[in-house]
N, C-alpha and C positions, 0 to 999 in steps of 0.2 A: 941164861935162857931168856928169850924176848917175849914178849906179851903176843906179840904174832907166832912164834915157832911155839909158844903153847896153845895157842887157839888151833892151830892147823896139826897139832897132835891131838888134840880134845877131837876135832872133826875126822882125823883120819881113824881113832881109834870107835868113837860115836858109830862111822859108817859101819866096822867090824863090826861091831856087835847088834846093827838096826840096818842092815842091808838094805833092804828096802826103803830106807828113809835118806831125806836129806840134811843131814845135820846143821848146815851153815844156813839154810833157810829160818835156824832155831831164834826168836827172839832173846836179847840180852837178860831179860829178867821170868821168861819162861821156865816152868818147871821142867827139866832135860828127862826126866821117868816120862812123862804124862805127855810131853809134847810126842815123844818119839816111842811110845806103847811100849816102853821099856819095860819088863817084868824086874821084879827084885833079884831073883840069880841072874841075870844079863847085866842088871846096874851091879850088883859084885863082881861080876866079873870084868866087866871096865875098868874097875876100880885098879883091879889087881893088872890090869893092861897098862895101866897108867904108869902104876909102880915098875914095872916090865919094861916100860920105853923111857918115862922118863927117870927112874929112879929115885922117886917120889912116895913114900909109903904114907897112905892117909890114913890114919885111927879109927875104930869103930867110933869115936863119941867126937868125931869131927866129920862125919858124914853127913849129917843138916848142912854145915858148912860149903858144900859143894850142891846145890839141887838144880841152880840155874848158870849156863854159861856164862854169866860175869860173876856168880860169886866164885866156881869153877875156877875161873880163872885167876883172880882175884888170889885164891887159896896155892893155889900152883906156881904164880907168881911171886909170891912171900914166901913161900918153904923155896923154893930154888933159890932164892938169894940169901935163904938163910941158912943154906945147906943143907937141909931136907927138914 
């Protein structure tokens, strides 16, 4: 998986759950809750969207790890090459 096809899953799964926002607008080191009015059961449930699409399951005590689109990515990026 490429650092592109996980940005553009991070955004199409973002819009699900923030319709009214626009995810790619998001700065790289922005908080992705607070930029995007994210409540805490929406940011779970992303989560679990993520694991869903990409087959990616992120841990409760690896959640800090994921706050802003590059570490997001970053994180997605290294477990897909390391097989999950």
């Amino acid at each position: 998986m490429t650092r592109e096809q996980i940005r553009s899953d991070i955004f199409e799964l973002l819009k699900k759950t923030a319709p009214e926002t626009d995810p790619t607008r998001l700065g790289p080191d922005e908080n992705i809750r607070e930029a995007l009015n994210i409540d805490s059961f929406d940011a779970l449930q992303f989560l679990v969207a993520i694991n869903e699409k990409m087959g990616i399951d992120i841990p409760e005590e690896d959640y800090g790890k994921t706050t802003t689109l590059k570490s997001l990515t970053d994180y997605l990026e290294l477990r897909s090459k390391a097989g999950n």
